[in-house]
C-alpha positions in Angstrom: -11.9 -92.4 61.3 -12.5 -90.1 58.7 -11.4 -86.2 59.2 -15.2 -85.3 57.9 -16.3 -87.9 60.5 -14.7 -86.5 63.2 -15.8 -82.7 62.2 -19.6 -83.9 62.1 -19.1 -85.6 65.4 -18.2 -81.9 67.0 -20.4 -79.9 64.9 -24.5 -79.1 65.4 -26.8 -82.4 64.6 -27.5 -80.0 60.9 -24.3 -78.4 60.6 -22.2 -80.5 57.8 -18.2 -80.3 58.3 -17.8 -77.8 55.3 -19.8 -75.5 57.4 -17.9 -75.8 60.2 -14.7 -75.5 58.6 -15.9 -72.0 57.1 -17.3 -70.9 60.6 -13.7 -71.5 62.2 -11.6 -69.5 59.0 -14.1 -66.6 59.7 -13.6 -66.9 63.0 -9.7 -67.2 63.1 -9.7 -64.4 60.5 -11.6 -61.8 63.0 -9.4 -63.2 66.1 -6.1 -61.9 64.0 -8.3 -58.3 63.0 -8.9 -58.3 66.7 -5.1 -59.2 67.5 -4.3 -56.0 65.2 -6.8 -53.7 66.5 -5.6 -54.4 69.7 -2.3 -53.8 69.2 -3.5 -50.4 67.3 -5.3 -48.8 70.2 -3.0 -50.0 73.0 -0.1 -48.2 70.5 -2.8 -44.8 70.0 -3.8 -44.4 73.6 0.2 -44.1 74.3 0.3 -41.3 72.1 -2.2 -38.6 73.6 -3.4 -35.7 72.1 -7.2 -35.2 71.0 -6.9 -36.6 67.4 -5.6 -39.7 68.8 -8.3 -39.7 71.5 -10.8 -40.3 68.7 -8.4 -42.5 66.7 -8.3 -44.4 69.5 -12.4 -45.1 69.9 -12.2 -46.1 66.8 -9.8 -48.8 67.0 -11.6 -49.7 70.1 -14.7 -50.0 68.2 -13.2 -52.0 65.4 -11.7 -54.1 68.6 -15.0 -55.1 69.8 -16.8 -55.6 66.5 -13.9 -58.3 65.4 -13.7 -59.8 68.9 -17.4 -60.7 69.3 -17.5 -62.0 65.6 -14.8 -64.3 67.0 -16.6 -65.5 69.9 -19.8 -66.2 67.9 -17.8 -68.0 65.4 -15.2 -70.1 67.2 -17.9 -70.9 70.3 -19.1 -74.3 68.6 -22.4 -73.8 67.2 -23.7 -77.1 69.2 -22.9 -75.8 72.3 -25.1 -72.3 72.3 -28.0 -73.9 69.5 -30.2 -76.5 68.5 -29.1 -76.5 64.9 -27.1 -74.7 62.4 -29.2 -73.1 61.0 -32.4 -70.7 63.2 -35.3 -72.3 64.2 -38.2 -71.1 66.2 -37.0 -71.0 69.5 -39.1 -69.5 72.2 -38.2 -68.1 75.7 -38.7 -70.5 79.0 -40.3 -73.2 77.0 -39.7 -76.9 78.1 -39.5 -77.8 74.2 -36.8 -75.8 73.7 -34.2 -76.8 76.5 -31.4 -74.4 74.8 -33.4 -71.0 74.2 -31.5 -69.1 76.6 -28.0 -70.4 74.6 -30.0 -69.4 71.1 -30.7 -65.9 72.7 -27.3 -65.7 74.2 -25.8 -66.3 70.3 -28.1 -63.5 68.8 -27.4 -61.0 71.3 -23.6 -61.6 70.9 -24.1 -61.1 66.8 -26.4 -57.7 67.7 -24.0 -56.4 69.8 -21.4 -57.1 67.6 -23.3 -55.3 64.2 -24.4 -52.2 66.5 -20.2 -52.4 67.0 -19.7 -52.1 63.4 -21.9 -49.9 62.6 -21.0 -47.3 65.5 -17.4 -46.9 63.5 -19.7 -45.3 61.1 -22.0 -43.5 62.7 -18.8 -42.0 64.9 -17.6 -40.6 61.4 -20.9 -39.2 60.3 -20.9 -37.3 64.0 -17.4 -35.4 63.8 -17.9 -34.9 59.7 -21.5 -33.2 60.6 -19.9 -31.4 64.0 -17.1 -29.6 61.7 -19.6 -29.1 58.1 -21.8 -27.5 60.5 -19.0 -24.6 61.7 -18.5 -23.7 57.8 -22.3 -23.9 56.5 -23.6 -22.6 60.2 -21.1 -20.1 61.3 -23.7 -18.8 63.5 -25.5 -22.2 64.8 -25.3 -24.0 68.6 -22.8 -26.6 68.2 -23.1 -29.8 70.6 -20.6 -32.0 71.7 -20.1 -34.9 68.9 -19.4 -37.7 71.3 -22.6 -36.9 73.1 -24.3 -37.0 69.9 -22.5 -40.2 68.8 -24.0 -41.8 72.7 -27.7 -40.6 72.2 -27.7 -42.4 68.7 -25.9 -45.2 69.6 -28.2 -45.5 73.4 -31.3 -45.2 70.8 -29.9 -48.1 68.8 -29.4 -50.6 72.2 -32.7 -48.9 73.2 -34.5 -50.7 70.5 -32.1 -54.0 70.8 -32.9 -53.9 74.6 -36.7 -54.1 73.9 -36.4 -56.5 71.1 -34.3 -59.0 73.4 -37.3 -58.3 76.4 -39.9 -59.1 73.6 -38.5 -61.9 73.5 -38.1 -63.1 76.9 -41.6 -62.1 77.7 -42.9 -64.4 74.7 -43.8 -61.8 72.4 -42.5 -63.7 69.9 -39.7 -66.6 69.0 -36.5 -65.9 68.3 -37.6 -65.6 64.5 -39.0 -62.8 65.1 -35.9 -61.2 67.1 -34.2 -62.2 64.0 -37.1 -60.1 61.9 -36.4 -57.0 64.0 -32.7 -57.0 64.0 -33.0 -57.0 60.0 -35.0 -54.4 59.8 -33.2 -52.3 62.2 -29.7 -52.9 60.5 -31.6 -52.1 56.7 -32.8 -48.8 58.2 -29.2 -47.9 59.4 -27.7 -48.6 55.9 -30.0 -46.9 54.2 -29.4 -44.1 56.7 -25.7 -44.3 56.3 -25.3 -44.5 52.2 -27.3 -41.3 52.4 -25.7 -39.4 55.0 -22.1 -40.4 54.1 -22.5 -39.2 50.5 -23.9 -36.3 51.2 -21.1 -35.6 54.2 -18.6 -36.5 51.5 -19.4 -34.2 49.2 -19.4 -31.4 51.0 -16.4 -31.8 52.6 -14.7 -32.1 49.7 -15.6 -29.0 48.4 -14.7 -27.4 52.3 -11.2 -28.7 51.9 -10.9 -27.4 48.1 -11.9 -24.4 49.2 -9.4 -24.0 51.7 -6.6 -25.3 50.2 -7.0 -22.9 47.6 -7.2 -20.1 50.1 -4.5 -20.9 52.1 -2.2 -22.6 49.3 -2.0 -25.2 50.9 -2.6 -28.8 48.9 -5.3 -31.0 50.8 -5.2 -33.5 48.1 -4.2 -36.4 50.4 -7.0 -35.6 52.6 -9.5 -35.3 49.9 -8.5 -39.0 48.7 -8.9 -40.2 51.9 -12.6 -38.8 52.0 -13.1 -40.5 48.9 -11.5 -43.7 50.3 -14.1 -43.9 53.0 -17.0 -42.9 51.3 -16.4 -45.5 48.2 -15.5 -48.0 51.1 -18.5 -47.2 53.3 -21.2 -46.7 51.0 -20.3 -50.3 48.7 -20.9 -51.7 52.2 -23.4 -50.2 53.5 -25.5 -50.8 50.0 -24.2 -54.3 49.9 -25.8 -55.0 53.4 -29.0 -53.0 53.0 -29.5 -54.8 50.2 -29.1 -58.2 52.1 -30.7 -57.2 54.7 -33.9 -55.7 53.1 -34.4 -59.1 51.2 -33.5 -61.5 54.2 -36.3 -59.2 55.8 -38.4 -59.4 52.8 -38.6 -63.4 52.5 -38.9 -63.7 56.5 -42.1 -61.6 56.3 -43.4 -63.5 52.9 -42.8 -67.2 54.2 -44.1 -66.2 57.8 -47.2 -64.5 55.6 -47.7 -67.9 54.0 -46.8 -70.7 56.4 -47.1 -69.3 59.9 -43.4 -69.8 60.0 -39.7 -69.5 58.4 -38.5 -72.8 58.1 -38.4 -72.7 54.9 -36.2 -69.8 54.1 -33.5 -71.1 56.8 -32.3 -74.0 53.9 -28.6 -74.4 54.2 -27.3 -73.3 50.8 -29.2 -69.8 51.8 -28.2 -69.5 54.9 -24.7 -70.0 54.3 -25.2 -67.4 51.2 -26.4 -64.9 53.8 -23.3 -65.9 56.2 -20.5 -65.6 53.6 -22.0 -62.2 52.4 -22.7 -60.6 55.5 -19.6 -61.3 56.9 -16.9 -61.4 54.4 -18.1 -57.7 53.7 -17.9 -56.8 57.3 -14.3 -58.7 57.7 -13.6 -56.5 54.4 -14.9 -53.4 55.7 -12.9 -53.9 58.8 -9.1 -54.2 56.9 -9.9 -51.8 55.1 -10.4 -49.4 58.4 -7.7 -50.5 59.7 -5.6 -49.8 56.3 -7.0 -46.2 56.0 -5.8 -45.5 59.7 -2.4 -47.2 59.4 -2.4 -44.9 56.0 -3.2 -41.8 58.1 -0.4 -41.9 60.4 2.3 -43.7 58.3 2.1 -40.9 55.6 2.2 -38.6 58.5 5.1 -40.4 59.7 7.1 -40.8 56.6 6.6 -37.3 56.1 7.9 -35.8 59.7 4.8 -34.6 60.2 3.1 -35.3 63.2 -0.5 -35.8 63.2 -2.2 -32.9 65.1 0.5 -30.5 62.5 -0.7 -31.9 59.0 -1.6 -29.4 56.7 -0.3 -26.9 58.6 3.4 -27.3 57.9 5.0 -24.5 55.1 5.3 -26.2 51.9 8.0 -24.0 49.8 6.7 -20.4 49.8 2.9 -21.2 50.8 1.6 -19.4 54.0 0.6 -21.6 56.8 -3.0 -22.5 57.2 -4.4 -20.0 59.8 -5.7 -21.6 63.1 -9.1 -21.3 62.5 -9.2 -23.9 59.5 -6.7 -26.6 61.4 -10.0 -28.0 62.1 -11.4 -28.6 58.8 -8.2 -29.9 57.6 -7.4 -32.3 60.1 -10.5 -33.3 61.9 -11.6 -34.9 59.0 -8.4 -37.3 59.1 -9.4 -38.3 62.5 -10.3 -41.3 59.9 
């Protein structure tokens, strides 16, 4: 027996064994960024301390996102879905024996995206938090992990009702496909906006005070620009994805009552490869920028809740009122 026989034997009646091969190097690439990520946290937990409180969550985020993008990609497509690529699947009904298995596998890629994107939107929280102390000396300052859980909450909120849309037979599982789009565009378009104005500003805040206090913040400022050439090159890569994927779901549905058409193979795995090798690359590169973080830190005999505060030659130590600008940032 041929390996390619033995592949399609295993794989979804439409799934041909060069798709499956791809789905299980994706997959066994996010099990080893979840192996790391793991290994990360469990070491960052150990450590205590605030900073590593938050540089923990985030490893723990990146843990989650890369472990349920394993799952969906190792679990067999046949086993969870009718075919390889979506069909019109709708809740309860007798024509469609595997709908709950079809539902199961998108709300296992939803939660896995709102994952992702909460590594983000936990950034955007503490950078706005600290920005707000130096252009709103005066202003109410709340708590940014109970602003990171209201947006995040709001963000489940809206998958929670998309998934009960579905089970009530609102629509088919094309159209929880629709919504999830549309919701992940909006975020992206969101993030690019916020994260380059965030960006900007802080790097002007850490200018400012490393000119102040003598102090050189250089190393920090790079890092800024790391994460906001990083994040934004994602997040424009998938809002653009996203926006047309949504785009030809609504035109196709417009003209023919349905999708079918769009779900062709050689577009669908286009979509796959794109969506996911830039969330696999978005992830190493997270997990670089941290390892970055504390190695320097390391290297330097500097530990990380005293960076930029050490005495460089004859320079004055930063006062403690700007530790927080300088380091908080970093957190990253």
């Amino acid at each position: 027996m041929k390996m390619s026989d033995s592949l399609d034997s295993i794989a979804s009646p439409n799934e041909s064994s060069f798709e499956y091969v791809t789905n299980l190097i994706v997959g066994l690439a996010f099990l080893g960024t979840t192996l790391v990520a793991g290994k990360r946290m469990a070491s960052s937990k150990s450590q205590g301390g605030a900073e590593t409180t938050v540089v923990t969550a985030f490893y723990t985020l990146i843990l989650l996102t890369a472990s349920l993008r394993s799952i969906w990609f190792l679990i067999p497509n046949s086993i969870l879905e009718p075919s390889y690529t979506p069909s019109a699947v709708m809740a309860f009904s007798s024509e469609s024996p595997r709908w709950f298995g079809a539902f199961l596998s998108e709300a296992i890629l939803s939660f896995g995206s709102l994952c992702l994107f909460s590594i983000f939107i936990l950034i955007l929280v503490y950078w706005a938090d600290i920005l707000k102390k130096y252009f709103y000396p005066g202003a109410r300052r709340s708590k940014p992990m109970i602003t990171f859980l209201a947006i995040v909450s709001t963000l489940v909120g809206i998958e929670v009702i998309n998934s009960i849309c579905f089970l009530t037979g609102r629509y088919s599982t094309e159209g929880t496909i629709l919504v999830n789009s549309i919701l992940l565009s909006v975020v992206s378009v969101v993030c690019v906006f916020e994260i380059s104005i965030f960006s900007h500003r802080f790097r002007t805040v850490l200018k400012t005070l490393g000119a102040i206090n003598q102090v050189s913040t250089e190393s920090q400022v790079k890092r800024i620009v790391w994460i906001t050439v990083t994040g934004n090159a994602f997040f424009i890569t998938r809002a653009i994805l996203e926006v047309m994927f949504a785009g030809n779901l609504l035109y196709y549905w417009h003209q023919n009552g349905n999708v079918d058409k769009i779900f062709t193979h050689e577009y669908w795995d286009t979509y796959m490869l794109l969506k996911f090798g830039s969330e696999f690359a978005i992830l190493c590169l997270m997990l670089y920028i941290l390892k970055s973080r504390f190695s320097t830190n390391s290297a330097a005999g500097v530990s990380p809740d005293t960076e930029g505060t050490t005495n460089k030659g004859d320079y004055a130590p930063i006062p403690d009122r700007d530790e927080e600008a300088i380091n908080k940032p970093m957190l990253v």
